[in-house]
C-alpha beads as a LAMMPS data file, in Angstrom:
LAMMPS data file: protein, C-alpha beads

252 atoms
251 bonds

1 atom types
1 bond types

-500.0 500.0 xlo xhi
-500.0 500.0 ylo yhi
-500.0 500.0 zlo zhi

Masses

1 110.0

Atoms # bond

1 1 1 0.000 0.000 0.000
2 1 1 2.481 2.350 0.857
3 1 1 4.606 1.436 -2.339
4 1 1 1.543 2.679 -4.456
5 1 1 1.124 5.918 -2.456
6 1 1 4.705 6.465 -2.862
7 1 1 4.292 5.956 -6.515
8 1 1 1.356 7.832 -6.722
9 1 1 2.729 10.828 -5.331
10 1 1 5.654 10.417 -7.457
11 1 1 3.341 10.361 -10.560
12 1 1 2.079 13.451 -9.563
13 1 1 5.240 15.324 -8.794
14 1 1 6.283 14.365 -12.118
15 1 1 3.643 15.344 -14.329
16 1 1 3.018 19.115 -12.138
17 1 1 6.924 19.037 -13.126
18 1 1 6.523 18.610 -16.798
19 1 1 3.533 21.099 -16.689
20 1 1 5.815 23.667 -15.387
21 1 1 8.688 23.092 -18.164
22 1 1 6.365 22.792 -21.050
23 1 1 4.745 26.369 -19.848
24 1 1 8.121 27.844 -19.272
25 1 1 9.015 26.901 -22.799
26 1 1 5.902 28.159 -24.408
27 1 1 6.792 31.255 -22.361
28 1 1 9.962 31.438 -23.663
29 1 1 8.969 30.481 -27.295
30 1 1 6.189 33.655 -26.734
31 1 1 8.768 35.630 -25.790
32 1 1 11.025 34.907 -28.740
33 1 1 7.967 35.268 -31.188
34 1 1 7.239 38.868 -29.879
35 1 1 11.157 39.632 -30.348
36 1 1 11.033 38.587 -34.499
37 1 1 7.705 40.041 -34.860
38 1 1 5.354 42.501 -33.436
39 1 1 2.778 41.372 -30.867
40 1 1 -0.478 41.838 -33.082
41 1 1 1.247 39.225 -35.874
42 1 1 2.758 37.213 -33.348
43 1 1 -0.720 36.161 -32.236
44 1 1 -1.975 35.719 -35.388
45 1 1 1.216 33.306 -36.614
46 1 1 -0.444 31.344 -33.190
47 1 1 -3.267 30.521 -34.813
48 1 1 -2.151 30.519 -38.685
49 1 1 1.021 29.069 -40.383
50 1 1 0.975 32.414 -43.003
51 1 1 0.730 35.969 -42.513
52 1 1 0.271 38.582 -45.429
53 1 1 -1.961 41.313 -45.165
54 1 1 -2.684 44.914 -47.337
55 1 1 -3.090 47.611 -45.278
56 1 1 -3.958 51.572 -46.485
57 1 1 -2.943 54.557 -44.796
58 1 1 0.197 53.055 -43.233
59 1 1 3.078 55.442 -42.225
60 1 1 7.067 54.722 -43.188
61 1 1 9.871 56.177 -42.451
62 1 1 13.925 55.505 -43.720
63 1 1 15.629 56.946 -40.740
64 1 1 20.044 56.360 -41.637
65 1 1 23.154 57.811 -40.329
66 1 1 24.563 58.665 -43.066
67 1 1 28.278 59.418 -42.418
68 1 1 28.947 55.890 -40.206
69 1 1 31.191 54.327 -42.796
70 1 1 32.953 57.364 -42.394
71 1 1 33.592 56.640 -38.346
72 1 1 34.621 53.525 -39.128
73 1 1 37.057 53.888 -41.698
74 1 1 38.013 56.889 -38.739
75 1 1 37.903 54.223 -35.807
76 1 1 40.792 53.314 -34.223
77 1 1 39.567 49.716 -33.004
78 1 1 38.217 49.048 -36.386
79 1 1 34.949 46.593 -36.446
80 1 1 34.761 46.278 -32.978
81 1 1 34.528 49.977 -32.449
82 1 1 31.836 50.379 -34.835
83 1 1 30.020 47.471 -34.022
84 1 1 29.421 48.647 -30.132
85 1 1 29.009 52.210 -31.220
86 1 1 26.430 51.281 -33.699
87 1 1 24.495 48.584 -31.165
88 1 1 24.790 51.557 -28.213
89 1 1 23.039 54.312 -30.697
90 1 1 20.081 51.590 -32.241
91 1 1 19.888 50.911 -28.503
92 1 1 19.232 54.385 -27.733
93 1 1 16.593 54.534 -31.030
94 1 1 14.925 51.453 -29.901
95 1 1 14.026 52.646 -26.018
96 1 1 12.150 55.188 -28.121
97 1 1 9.676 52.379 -29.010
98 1 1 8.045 51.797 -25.369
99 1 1 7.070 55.212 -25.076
100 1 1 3.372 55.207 -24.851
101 1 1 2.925 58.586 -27.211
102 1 1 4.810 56.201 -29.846
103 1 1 2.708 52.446 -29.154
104 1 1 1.561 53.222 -33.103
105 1 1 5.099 52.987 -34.184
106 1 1 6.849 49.837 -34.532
107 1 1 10.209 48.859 -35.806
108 1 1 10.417 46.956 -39.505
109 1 1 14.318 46.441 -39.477
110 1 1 17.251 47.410 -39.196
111 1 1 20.083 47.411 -42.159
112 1 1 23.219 48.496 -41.014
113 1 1 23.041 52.009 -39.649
114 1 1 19.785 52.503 -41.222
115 1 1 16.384 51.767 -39.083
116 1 1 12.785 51.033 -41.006
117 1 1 9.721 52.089 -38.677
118 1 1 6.189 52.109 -39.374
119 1 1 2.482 52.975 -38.051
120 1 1 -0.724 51.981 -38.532
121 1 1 -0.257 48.755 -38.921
122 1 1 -1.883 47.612 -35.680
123 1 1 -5.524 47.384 -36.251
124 1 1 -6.141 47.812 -32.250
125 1 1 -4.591 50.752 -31.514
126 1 1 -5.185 52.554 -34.533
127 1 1 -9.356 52.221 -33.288
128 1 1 -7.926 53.557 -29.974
129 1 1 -7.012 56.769 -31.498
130 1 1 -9.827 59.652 -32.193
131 1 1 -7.928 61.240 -34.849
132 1 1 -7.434 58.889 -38.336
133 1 1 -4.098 60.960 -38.471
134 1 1 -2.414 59.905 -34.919
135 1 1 -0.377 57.673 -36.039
136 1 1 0.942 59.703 -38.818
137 1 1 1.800 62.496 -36.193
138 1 1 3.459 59.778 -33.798
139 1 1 5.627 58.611 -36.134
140 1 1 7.174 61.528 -37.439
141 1 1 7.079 63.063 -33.521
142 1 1 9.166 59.940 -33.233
143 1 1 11.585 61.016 -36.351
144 1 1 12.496 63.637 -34.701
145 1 1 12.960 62.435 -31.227
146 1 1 15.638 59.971 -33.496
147 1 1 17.128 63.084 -34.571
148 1 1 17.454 64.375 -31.199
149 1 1 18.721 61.152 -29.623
150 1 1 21.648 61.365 -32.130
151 1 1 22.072 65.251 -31.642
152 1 1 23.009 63.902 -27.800
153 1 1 24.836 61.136 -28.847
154 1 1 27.359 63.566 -30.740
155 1 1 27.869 65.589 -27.278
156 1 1 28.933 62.525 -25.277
157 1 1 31.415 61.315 -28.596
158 1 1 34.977 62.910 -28.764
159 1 1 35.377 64.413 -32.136
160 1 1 33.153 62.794 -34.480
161 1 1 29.272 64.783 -35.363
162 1 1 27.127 61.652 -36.779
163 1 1 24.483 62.698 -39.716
164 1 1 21.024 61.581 -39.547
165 1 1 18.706 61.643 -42.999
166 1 1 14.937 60.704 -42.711
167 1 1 12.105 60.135 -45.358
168 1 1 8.836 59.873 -44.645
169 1 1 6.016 58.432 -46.322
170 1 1 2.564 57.185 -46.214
171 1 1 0.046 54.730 -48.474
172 1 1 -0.853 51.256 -48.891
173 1 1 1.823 48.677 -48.245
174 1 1 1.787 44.725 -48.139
175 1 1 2.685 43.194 -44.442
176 1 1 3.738 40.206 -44.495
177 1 1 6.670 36.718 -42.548
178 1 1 8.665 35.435 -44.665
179 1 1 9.954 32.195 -43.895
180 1 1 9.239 29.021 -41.880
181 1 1 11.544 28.555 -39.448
182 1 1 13.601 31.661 -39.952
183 1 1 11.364 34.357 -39.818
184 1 1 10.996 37.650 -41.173
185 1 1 8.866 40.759 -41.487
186 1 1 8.918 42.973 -43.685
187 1 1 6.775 45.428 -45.585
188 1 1 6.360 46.304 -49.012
189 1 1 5.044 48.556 -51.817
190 1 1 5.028 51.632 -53.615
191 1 1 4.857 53.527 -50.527
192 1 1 7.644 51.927 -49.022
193 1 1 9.955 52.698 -52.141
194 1 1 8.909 56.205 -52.165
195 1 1 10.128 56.948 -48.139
196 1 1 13.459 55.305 -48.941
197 1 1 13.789 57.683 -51.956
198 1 1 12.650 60.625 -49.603
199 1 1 15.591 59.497 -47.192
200 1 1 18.147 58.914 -50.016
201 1 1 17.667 62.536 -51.699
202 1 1 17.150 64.273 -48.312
203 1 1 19.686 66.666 -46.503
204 1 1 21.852 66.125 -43.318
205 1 1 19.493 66.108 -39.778
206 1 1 16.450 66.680 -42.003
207 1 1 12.809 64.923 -42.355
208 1 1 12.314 64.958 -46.253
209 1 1 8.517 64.380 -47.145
210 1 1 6.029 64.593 -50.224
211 1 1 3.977 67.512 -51.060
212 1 1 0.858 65.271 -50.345
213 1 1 2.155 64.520 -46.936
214 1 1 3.125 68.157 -46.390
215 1 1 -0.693 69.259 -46.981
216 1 1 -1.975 66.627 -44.554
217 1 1 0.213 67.040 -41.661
218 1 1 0.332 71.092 -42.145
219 1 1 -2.260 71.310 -38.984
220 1 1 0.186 69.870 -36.740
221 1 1 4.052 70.227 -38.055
222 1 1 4.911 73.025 -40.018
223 1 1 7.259 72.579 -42.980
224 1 1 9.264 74.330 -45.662
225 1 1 9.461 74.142 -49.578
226 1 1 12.309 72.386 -50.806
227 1 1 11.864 72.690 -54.361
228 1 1 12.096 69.774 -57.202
229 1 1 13.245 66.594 -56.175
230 1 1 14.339 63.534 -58.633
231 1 1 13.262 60.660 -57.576
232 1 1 13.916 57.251 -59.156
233 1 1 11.088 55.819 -61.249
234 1 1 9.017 58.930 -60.327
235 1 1 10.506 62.004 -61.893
236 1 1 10.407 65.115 -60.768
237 1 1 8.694 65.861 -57.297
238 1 1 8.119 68.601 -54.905
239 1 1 9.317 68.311 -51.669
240 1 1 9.310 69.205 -48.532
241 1 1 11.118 69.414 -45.082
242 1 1 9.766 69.248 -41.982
243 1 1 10.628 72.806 -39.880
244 1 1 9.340 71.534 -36.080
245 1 1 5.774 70.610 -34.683
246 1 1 3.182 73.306 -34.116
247 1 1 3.280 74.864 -30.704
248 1 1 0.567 73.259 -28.647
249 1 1 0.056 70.739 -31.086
250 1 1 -1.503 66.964 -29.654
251 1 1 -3.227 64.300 -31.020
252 1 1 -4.793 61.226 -29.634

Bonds

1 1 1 2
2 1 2 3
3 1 3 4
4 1 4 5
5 1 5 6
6 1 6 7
7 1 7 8
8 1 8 9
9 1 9 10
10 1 10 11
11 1 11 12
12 1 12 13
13 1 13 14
14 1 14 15
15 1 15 16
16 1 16 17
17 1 17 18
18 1 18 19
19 1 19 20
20 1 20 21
21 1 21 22
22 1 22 23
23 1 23 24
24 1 24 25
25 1 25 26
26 1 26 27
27 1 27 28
28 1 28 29
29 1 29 30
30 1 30 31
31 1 31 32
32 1 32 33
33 1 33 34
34 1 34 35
35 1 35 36
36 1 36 37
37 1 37 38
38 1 38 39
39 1 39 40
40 1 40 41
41 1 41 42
42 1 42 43
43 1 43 44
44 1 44 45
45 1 45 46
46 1 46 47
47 1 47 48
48 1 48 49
49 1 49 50
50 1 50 51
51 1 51 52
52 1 52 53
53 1 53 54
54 1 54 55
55 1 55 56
56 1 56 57
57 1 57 58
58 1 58 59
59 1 59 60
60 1 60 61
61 1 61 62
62 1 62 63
63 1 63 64
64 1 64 65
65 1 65 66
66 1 66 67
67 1 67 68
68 1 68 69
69 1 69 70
70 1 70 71
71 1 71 72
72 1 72 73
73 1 73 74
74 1 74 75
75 1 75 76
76 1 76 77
77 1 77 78
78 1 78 79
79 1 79 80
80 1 80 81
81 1 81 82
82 1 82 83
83 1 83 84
84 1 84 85
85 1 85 86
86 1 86 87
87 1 87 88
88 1 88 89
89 1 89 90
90 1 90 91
91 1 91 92
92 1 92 93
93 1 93 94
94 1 94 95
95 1 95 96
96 1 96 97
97 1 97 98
98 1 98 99
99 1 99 100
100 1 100 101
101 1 101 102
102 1 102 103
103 1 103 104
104 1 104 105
105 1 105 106
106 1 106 107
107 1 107 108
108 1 108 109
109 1 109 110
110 1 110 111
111 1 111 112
112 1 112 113
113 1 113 114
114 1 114 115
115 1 115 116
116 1 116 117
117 1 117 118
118 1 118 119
119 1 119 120
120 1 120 121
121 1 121 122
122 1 122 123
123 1 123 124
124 1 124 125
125 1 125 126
126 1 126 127
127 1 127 128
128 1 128 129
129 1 129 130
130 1 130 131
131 1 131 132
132 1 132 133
133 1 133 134
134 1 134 135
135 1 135 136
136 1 136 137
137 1 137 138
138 1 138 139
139 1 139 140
140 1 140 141
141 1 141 142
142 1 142 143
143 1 143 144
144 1 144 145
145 1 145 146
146 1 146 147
147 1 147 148
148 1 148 149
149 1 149 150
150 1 150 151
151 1 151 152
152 1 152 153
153 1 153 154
154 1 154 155
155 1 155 156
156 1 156 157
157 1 157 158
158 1 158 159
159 1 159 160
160 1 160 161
161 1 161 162
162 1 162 163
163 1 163 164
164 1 164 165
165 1 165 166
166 1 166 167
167 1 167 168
168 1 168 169
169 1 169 170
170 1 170 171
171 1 171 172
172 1 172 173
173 1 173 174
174 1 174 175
175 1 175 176
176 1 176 177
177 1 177 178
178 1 178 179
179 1 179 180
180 1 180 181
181 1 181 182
182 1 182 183
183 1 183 184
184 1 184 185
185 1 185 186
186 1 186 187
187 1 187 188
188 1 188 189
189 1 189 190
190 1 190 191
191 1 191 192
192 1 192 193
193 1 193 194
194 1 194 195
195 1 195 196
196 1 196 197
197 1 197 198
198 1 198 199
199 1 199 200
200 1 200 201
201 1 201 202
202 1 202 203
203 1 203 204
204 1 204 205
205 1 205 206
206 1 206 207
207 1 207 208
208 1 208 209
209 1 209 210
210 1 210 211
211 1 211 212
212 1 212 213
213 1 213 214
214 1 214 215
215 1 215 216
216 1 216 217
217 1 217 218
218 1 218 219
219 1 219 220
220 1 220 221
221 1 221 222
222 1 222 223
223 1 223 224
224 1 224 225
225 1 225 226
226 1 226 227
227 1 227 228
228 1 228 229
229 1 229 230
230 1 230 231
231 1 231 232
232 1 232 233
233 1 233 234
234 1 234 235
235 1 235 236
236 1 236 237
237 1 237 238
238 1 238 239
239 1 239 240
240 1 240 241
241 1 241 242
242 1 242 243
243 1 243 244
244 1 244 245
245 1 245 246
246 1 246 247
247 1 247 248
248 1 248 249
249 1 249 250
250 1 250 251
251 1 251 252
């Protein structure tokens, strides 16, 4: 009798123990998931093998320092210099992220010293928000908080000023994970192409945006005529840069 108690008891110890690791692990896989992708995919790829999905009205911005081959070629360490000065200053971009005035913005990717953020692309809190346009104002808010962040970074650095370029765009764009076992998300579209082309023919620690998105965001951020732009597999465009945000300005 007490043989089977002890066995009994022994049973149970052992399954409350595998309970315990198999949660931990789906914790841990969770956790994991949430890192690769955002949180509104994540729980979709729980439920679904695929995700693609077209979304309008989504915000993108191209947000590169564009002189950091320069520190490296400068860099006395070489690699190693650059890699931890480049993983310190996406560090400092990334804390930007948790901020609830940005929870509309997430990160794409990053491609060397160039980061790929976007809004609007979570259904829930874009029905959170009043305005049809707060995302739009939170992410370019959050361009220039980037632009800021590296304006501070170049006070704490001995004899080196890093240049930050940012386009900005909004449209329809195609969200989608690539991959089975290797994830990876990405965006695509039209809109995409044309806020890497506002980033690539902008001008040192300058937002460069469209006349469209000029006119829309004009209640909130005031910006400044830039004249003729040409853009690849566009022509000729007007453009704009952003000046600062309207005093008193909020959305929500």
């Amino acid at each position: 009798m007490e043989v089977g108690y002890r066995l009994c008891y022994h049973g149970d110890f052992q399954v409350a123990k595998d309970r315990k690791t198999i949660l931990k692990e789906k914790e841990q896989a969770d956790w994991l998931l949430h890192i690769i992708v955002p949180e509104h995919v994540a729980e979709q790829l729980k439920h679904n093998k695929h995700y693609c999905e077209n979304h309008k009205d989504v915000g993108v911005i191209f947000a590169k320092i564009s002189n950091f081959e320069d520190f490296y070629d400068e860099s006395y360490e070489g690699g190693k210099e650059y890699l931890r000065v480049l993983n310190e200053m996406m560090g400092d971009f990334e804390e930007l992220f948790d901020l609830p005035q940005y929870k509309d913005v997430e990160k794409i990717k990053t491609i060397g010293s160039c980061l790929m953020a976007a809004s609007g692309l979570n259904p829930r809190t874009r029905k959170q928000n009043k305005d049809p346009d707060a995302h739009l104002y939170a992410l370019i808010d959050f361009a220039m908080a980037i632009i800021k962040k590296v304006e501070a970074f170049n006070r704490d650095i001995f004899n080196f000023n890093f240049e930050m370029k940012i386009g900005f765009n909004c449209g329809e764009v195609t969200a989608g994970v690539i991959g089975t076992e290797k994830l990876l998300y990405d965006i695509w579209g039209d809109t995409v192409n044309i806020a890497s082309r506002m980033y690539s023919t902008g001008e040192h620690d300058k937002i460069q945006v469209t006349e469209e998105i000029a006119n829309r965001l004009s209640s909130k951020f005031d910006f400044e005529f830039r004249g003729q732009t040409y853009v690849k597999g566009k022509g000729d465009m007007n453009t704009y840069l952003l000046v600062d945000k309207k005093k008193g300005a909020t959305w929500g």
